[in-house]
KEKOLKOL-13796 format. One record per residue (C-alpha): z, x, y; residue number from 1. Coordinates in Angstrom, 2 decimals, always signed. Layout:
! KEKOLKOL-13796
- Z/X/Y/NUM .
...
END
This chain:
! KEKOLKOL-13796
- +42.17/+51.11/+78.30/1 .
- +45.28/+53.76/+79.12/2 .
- +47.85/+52.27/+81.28/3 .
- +48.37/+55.58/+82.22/4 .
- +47.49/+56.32/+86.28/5 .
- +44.64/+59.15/+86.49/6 .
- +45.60/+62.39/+86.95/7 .
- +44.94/+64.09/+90.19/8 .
- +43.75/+67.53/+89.90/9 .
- +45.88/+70.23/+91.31/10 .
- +44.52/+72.19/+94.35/11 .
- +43.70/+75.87/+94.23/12 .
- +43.64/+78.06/+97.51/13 .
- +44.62/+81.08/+97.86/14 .
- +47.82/+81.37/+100.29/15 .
- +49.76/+83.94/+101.68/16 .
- +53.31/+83.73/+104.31/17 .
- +53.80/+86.33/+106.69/18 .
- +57.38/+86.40/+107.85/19 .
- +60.32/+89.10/+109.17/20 .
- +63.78/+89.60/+109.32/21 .
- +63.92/+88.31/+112.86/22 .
- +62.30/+86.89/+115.62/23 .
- +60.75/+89.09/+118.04/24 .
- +59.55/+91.31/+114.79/25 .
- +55.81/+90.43/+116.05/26 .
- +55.04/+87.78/+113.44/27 .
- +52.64/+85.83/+115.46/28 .
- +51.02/+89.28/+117.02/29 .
- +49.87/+90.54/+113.44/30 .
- +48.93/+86.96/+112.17/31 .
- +46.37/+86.81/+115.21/32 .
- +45.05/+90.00/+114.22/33 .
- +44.74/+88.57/+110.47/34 .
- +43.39/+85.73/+111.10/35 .
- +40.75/+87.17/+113.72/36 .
- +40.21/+89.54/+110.73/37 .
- +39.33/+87.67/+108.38/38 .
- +37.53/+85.40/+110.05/39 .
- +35.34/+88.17/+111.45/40 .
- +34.73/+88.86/+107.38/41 .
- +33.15/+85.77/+106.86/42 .
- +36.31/+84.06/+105.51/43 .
- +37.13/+80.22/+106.47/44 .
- +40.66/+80.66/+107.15/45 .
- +43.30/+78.09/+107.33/46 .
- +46.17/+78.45/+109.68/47 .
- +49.77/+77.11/+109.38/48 .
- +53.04/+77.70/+111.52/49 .
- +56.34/+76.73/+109.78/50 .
- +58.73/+75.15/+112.25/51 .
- +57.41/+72.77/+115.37/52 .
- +55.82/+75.41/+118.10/53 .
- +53.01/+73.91/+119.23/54 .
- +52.37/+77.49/+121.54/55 .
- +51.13/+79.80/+118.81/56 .
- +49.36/+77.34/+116.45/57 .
- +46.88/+76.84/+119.61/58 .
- +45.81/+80.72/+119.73/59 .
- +45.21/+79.92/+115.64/60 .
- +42.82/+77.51/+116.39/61 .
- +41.04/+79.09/+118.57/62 .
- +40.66/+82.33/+116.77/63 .
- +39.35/+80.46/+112.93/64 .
- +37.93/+77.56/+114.57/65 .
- +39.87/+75.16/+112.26/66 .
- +43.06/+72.97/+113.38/67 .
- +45.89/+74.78/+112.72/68 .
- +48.94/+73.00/+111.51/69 .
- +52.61/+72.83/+111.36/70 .
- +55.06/+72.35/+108.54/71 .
- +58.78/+71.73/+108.60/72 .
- +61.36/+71.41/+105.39/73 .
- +63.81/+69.52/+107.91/74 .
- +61.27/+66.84/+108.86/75 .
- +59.14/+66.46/+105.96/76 .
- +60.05/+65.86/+102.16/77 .
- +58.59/+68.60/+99.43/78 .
- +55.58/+66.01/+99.29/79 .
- +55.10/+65.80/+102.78/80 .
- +54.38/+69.62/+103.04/81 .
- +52.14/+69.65/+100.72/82 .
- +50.25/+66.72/+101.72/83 .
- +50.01/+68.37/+105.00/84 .
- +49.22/+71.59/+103.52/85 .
- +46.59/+70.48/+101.05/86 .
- +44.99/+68.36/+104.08/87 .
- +44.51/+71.10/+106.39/88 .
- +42.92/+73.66/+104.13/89 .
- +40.35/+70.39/+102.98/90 .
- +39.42/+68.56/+105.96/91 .
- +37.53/+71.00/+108.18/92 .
- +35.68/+72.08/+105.20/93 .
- +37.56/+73.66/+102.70/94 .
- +38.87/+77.14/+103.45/95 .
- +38.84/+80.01/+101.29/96 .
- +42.28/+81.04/+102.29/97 .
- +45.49/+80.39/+104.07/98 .
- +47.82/+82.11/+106.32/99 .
- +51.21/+80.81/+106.84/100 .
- +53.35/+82.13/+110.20/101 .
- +57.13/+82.07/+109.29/102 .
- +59.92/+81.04/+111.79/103 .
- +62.35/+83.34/+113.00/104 .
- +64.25/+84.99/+110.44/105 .
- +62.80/+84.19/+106.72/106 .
- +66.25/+82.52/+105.81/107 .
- +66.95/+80.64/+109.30/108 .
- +67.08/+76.77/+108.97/109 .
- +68.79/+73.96/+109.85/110 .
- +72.44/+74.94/+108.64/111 .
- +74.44/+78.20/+106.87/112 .
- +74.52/+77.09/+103.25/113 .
- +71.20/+75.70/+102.76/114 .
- +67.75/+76.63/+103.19/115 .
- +66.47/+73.35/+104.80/116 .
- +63.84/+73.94/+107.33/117 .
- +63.86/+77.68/+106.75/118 .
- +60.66/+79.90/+105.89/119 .
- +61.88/+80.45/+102.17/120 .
- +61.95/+76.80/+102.14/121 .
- +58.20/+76.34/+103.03/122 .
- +57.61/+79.35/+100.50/123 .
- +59.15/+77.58/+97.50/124 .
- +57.39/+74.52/+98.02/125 .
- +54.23/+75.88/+98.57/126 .
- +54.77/+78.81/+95.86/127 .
- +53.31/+81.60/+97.48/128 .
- +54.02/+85.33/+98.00/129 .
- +55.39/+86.79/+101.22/130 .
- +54.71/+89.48/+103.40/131 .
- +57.85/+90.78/+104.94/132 .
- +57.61/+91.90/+108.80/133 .
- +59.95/+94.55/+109.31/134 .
- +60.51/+95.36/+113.26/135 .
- +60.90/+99.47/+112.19/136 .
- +61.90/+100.97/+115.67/137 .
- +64.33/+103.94/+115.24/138 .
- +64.94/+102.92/+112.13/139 .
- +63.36/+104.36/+108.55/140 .
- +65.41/+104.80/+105.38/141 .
- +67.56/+101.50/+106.55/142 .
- +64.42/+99.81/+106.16/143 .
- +64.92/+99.95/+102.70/144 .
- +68.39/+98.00/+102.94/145 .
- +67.07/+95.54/+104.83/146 .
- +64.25/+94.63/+102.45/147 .
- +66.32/+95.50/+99.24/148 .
- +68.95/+93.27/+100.87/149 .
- +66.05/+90.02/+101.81/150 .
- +65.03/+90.73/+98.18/151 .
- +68.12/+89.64/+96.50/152 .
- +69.46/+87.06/+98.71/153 .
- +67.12/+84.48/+96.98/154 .
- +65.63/+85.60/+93.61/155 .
- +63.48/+82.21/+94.13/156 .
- +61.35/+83.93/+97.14/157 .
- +58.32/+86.06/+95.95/158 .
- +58.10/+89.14/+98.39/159 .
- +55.48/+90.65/+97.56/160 .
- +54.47/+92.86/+100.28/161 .
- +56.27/+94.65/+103.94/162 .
- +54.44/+95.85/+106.93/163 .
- +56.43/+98.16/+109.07/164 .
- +55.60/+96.85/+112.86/165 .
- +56.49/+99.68/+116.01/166 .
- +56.09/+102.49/+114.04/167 .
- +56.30/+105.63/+116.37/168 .
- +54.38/+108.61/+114.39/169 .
- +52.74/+109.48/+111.05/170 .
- +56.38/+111.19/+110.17/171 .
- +58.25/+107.68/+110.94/172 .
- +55.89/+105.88/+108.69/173 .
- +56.25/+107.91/+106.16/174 .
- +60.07/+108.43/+105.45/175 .
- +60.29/+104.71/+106.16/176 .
- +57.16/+103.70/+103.19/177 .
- +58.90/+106.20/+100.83/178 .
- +62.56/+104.94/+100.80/179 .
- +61.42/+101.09/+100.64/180 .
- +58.99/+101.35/+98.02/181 .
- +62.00/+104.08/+95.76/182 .
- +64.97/+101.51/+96.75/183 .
- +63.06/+98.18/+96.63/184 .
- +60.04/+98.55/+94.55/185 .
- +57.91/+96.45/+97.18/186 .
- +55.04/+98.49/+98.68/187 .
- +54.15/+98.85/+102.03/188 .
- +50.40/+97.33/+102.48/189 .
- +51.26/+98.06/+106.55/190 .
- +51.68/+100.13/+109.21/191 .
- +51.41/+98.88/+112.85/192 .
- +51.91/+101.89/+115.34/193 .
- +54.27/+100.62/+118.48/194 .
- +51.12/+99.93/+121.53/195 .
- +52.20/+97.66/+124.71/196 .
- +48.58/+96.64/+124.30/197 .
- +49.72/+94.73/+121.11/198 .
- +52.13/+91.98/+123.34/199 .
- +50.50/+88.86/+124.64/200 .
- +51.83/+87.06/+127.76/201 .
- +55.32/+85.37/+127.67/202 .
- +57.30/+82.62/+129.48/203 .
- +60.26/+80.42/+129.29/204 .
- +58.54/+78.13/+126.34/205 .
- +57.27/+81.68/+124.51/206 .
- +53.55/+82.25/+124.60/207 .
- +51.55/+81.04/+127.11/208 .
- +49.57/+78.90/+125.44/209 .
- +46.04/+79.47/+124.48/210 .
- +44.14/+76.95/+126.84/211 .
- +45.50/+78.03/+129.84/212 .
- +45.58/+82.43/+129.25/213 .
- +41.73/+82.01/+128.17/214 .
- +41.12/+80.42/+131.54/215 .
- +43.04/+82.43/+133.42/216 .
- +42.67/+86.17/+131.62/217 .
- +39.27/+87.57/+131.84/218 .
- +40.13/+89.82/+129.11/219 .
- +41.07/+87.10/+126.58/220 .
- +38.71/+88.25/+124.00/221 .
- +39.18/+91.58/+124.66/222 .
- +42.88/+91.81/+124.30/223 .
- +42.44/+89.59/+120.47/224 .
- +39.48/+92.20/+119.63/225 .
- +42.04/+94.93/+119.76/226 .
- +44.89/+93.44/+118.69/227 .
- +42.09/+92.38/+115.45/228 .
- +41.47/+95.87/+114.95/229 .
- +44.64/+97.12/+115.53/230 .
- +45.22/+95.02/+112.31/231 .
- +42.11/+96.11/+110.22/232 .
- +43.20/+99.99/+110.83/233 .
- +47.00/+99.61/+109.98/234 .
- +47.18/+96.85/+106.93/235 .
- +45.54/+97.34/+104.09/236 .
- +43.96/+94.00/+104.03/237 .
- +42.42/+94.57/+100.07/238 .
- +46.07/+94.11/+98.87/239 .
- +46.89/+91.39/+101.10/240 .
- +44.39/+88.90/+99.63/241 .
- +45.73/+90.13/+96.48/242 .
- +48.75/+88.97/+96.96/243 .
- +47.12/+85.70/+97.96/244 .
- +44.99/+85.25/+94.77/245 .
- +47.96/+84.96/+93.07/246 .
- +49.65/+81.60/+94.18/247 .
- +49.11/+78.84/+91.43/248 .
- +47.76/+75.80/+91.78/249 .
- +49.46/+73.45/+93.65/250 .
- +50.44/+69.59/+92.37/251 .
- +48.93/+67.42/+94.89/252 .
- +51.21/+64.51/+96.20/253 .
- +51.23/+61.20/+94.77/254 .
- +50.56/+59.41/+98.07/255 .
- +48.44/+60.78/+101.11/256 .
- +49.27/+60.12/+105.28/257 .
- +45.97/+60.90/+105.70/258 .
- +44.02/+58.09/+104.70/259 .
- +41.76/+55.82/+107.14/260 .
- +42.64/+52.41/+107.80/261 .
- +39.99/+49.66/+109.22/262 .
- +40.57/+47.53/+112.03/263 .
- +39.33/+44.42/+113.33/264 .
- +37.18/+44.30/+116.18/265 .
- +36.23/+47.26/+118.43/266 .
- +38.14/+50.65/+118.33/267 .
- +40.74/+51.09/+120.89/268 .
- +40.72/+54.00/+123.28/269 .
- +43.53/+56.48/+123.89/270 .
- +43.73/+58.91/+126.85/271 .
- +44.79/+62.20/+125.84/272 .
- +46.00/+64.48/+128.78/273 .
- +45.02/+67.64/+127.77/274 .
- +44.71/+71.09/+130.35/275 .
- +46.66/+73.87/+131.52/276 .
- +50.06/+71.75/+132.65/277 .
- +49.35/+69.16/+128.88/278 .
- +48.72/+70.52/+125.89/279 .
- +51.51/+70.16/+123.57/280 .
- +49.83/+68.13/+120.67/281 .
- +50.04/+68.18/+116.73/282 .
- +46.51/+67.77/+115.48/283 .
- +48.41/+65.80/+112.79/284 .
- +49.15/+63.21/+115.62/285 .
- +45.96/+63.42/+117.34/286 .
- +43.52/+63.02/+113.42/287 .
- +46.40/+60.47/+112.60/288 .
- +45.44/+58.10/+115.39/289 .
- +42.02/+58.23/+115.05/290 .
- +42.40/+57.59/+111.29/291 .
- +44.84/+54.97/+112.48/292 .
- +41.55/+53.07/+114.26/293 .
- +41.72/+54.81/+117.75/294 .
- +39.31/+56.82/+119.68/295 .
- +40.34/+59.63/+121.73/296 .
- +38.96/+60.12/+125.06/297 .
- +40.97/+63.50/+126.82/298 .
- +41.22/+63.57/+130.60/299 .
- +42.74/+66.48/+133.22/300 .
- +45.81/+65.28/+135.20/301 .
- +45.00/+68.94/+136.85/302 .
- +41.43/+68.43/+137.49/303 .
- +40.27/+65.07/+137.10/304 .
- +40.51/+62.28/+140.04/305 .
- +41.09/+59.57/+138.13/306 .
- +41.80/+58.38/+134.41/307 .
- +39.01/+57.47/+132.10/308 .
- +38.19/+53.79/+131.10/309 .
- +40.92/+53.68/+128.43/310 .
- +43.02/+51.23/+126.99/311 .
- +46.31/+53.34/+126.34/312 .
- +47.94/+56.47/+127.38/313 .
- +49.33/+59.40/+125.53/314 .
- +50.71/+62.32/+127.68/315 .
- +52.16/+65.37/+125.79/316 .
- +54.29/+68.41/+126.32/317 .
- +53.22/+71.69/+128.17/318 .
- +54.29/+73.23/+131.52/319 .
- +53.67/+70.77/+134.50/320 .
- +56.92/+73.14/+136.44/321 .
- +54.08/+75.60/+136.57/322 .
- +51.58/+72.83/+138.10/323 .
- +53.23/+70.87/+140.06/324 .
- +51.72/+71.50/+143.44/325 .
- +48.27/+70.92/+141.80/326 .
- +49.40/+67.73/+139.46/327 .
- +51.29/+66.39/+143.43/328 .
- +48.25/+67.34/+145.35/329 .
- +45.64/+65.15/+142.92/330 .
- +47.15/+61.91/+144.42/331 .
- +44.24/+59.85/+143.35/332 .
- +45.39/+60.46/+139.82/333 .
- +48.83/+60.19/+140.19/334 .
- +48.29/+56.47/+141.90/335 .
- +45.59/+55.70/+138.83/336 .
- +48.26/+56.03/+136.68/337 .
- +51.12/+54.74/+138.42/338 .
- +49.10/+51.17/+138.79/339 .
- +48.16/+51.36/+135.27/340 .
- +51.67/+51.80/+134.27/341 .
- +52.63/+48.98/+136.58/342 .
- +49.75/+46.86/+135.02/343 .
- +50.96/+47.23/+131.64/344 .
- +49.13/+49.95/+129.83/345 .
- +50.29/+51.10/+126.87/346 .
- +51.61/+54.89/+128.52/347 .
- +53.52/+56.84/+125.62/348 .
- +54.80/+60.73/+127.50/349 .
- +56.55/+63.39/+125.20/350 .
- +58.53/+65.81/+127.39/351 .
- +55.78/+67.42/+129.74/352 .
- +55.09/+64.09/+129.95/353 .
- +58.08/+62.38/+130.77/354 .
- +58.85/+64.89/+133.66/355 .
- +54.97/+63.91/+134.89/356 .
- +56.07/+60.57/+135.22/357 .
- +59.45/+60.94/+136.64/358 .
- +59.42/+60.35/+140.55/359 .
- +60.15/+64.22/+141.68/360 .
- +59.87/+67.16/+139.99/361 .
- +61.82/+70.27/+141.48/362 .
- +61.61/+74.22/+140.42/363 .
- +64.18/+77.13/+141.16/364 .
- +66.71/+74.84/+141.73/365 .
- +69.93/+76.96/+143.42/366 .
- +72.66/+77.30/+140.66/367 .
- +70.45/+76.20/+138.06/368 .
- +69.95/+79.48/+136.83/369 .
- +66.51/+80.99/+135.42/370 .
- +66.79/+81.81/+132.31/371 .
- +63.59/+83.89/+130.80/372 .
- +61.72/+81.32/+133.73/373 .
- +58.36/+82.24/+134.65/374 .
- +58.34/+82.68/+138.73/375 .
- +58.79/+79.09/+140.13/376 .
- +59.85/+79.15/+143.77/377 .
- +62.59/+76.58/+145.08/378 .
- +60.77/+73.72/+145.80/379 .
- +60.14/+69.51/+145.00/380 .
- +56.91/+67.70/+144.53/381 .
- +56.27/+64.23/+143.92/382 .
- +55.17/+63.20/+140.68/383 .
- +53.55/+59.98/+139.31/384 .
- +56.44/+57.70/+139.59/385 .
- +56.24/+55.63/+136.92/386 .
- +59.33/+56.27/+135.52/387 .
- +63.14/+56.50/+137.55/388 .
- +64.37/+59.72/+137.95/389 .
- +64.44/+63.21/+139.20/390 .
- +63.71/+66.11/+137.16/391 .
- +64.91/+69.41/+137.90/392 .
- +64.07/+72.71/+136.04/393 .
- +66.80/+75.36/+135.44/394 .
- +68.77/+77.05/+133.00/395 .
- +69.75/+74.29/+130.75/396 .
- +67.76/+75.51/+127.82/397 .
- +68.30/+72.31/+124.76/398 .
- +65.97/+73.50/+121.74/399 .
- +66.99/+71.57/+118.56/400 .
- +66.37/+68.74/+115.80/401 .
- +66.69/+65.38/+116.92/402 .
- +67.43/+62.53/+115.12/403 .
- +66.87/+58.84/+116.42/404 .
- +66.23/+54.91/+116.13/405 .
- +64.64/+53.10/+118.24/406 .
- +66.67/+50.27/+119.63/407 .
- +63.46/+48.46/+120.87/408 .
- +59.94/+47.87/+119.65/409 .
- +57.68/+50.10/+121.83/410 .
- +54.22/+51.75/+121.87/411 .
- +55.57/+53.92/+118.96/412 .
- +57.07/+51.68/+117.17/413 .
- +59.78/+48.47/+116.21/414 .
- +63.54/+48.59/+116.59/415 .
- +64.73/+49.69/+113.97/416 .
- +62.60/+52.55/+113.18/417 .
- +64.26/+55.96/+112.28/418 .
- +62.34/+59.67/+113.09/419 .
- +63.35/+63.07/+112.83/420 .
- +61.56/+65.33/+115.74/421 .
- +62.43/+68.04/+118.14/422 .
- +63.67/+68.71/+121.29/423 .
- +62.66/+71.66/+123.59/424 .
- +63.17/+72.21/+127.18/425 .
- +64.33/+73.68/+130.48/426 .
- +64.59/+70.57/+131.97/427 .
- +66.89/+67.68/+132.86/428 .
- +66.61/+64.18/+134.44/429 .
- +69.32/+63.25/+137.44/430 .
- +69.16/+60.32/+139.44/431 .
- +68.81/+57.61/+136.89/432 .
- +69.78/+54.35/+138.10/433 .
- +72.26/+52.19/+136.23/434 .
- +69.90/+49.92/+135.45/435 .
- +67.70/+52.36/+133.63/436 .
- +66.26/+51.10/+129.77/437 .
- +66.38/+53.66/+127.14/438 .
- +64.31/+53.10/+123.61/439 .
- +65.42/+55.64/+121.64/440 .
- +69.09/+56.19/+120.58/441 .
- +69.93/+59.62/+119.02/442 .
- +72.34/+60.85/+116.20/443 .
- +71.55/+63.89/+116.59/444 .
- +70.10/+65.72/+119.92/445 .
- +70.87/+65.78/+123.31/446 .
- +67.92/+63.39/+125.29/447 .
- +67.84/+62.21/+128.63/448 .
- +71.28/+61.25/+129.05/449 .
- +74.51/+60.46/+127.17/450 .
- +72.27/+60.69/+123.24/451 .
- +70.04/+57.85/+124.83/452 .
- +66.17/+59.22/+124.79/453 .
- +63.09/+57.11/+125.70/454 .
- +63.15/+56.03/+129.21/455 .
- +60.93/+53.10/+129.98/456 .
- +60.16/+50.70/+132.47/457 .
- +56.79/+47.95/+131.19/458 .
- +54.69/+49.32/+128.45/459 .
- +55.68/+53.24/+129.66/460 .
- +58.05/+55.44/+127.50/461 .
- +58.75/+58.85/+128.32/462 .
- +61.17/+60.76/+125.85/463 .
- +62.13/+64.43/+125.39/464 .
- +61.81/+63.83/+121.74/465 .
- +58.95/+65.31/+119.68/466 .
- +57.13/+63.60/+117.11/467 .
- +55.40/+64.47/+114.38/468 .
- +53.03/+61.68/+113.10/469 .
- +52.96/+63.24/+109.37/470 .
- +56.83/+62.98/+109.34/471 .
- +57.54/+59.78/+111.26/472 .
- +54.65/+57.95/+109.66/473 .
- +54.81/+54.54/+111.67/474 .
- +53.88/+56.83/+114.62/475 .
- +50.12/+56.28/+114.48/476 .
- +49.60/+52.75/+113.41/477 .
- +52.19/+51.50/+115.64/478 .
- +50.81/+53.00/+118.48/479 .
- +47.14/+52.20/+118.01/480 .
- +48.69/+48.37/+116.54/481 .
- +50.44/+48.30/+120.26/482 .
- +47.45/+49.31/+122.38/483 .
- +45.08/+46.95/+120.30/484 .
- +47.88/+43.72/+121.41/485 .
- +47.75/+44.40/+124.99/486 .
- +44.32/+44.95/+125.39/487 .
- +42.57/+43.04/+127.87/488 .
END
């Protein structure tokens, strides 16, 4: 018998990465119109976002119908990627294709000299061809320069393909297709004419996300049916999967995150806030505690009077400054979850979260500034109160990496443990008392207060930080491990 371990077959799926010279080039604009698309031809697409946005993954899912997923050179090792990459286009069924958003710039990442956490990373690792998104107002031979110029900066990134976005006239589109395809050799497979109608709702955070614009725009599928065929008239979609049916096989890695582990005894349950004020999650986080042994059991802060029989809490990101008089006025949910806290229960809050749980929560503070804010008038509402503090909205904007250890076991893990995540907010904390605990330390990021994150008081930790379960890997077992020992 071969000592030799078996050989795991590589994975095949066609792939393509859609990404610009900028942001604001309308990268996640055409990639909703692709991916409504192609879905409307029958195809089971697979969506991806490279960086940690949780905003425009969530109109992804909703438009293919398949959990869309994020991937991040800065978090996760070359394995990690593709482990999360292979997963996603496998576990809802496997999909025929998959699209890739790019962040910001193709070459943007985490410093000048490298391209860690950049879109050309992600393209490397995953091998795949790229679509260059060229923002084209007032500008048409230049064009050229700037994709002859993205061309050579790394021989290593395939760009296959540009689409020229805010074109003005047949005569723009023209000059500007004739001197990239002479200079660069590339060809244009896309023209997008400029049309107001294109741009979907913005705020502070970016998008607003898909949960809460379907529920409050009565045009929602209206506004992604033309933006869909906007798409299908300007791109010449043929070529695109092309382009796609050209990515090699990929090496699959030699160890898997996703793989179920049993438990002992009867399932835990975790409540999962999710509605218009919650819904920041990874779907990484949310299959990675179920695989973990948990169930999940979502609830309403918003809209429901009180929480769910559930043995643990997990609150996420999302815009509860926009909610507040609604989360203040449900008091029967605030106090459900106040004595909960005080009982014990396992209560883990990311961001959104942790400003729930603070004690006050005020909006258009005076000289706090409002910087890109959505309309919040000056006021203060009173918010769970599970945790010390006073949080106050304004123009402190803190969007970066974080890297931390925690400096206590908690619901998400031992002292001791290291994580990479994310910080992003318009938010800060005052009135903490002196006596305040703090979990998490940081290296790297800014936190609550002085590079402490992770506020807690009992079996409650509220943090600014970000996880992502596929990257810090003791997130899910730890937490559903933790619920399981303080269960009554």
């Amino acid at each position: 018998m071969s000592d030799n371990p078996p050989v795991r077959e590589a994975k095949e799926i066609p792939r393509i990465l859609l990404s610009a010279g900028s942001s604001s080039s309308g990268k996640t604009t055409i990639t909703i119109g692709l991916l409504a698309a192609l879905t409307e031809a029958g195809y089971k697409v697979q969506p991806y976002k490279v960086g940690l946005d949780y905003i425009d993954p969530s109109y992804y899912s909703e438009i293919t119908g398949r959990r869309a997923r994020n991937i991040d050179g800065f978090l996760m090792d070359e394995e990690g990627v593709r482990d999360v990459f292979i997963h996603g286009t496998e576990v809802d069924n496997d999909a025929d294709i998959a699209v890739i958003e790019g962040v910001r710039g193709l070459y943007e990442g985490f410093d000048s000299f490298s391209d860690t956490g950049s879109t050309a990373q992600i393209a490397k690792i995953l091998k795949c061809s790229v679509i260059l998104i060229i923002n084209a107002r007032s500008i048409t031979r230049s064009a050229a320069a700037l994709v002859g110029g993205f061309k050579a900066f790394d021989k290593d990134v395939y760009i296959t393909g540009v689409i020229l976005n805010n074109i003005g006239g047949p005569r723009h589109a023209q000059k500007a297709t004739e001197a990239i395809e002479f200079y660069t050799g590339i060809p244009v497979i896309g023209v997008i004419r400029r049309n107001n109608s294109m741009k979907i709702s913005m705020r502070h955070l970016g998008l607003v996300p898909a949960i809460e614009e379907r529920r409050r725009a009565d045009n929602f599928d209206e506004r992604i049916d033309f933006i869909k065929n906007t798409i299908k008239d300007g791109i010449q979609i043929d070529r695109l999967l092309e382009m796609a049916n050209t990515a090699p096989a990929l090496e699959r890695p030699k160890k898997t995150v996703f793989t179920p582990r049993k438990i002992e005894g009867e399932r835990p349950v975790i409540g999962v806030a999710l509605d218009e004020a919650f819904n920041f999650y990874y779907h990484d986080n949310l299959e990675l505690l179920q695989m973990a042994g948990a169930d999940i059991k979502y609830f309403s802060p918003i809209h429901d009077k009180k929480l769910p029989d559930v043995d643990g809490l997990y609150i996420g990101g999302g815009y509860p400054e926009l909610f507040a008089a609604e989360l203040e006025n449900n008091v029967s949910m605030c106090e459900n979850i106040l004595d909960a806290s005080r009982s014990g229960l396992p209560i883990y809050a990311e961001c959104g979260g942790l400003m729930y749980l603070t004690e006050k929560l005020s909006t258009g503070v005076k000289g706090k500034g409002a910087y890109n804010m959505a309309e919040m008038p000056e006021s203060t509402h009173d918010m769970v109160g599970a945790l010390p503090g006073h949080t106050l909205m304004g123009h402190k904007r803190v969007v970066s990496y974080n890297i931390g250890s925690l400096a206590m076991d908690t619901v998400i893990g031992k002292a001791g443990n290291d994580f990479r995540g994310h910080e992003f907010h318009h938010s800060e904390v005052t009135e903490i008392p002196e006596d305040a605990k703090f979990a998490i330390q940081l290296s790297r990021g800014t936190g609550i207060i002085d590079g402490w994150d992770g506020l807690t008081v009992n079996n409650t930790l509220g943090c600014y930080a970000h996880l992502v379960a596929s990257s810090y890997r003791e997130f899910a077992g730890s937490f559903v491990d933790f619920v399981i020992s303080k269960k009554v």
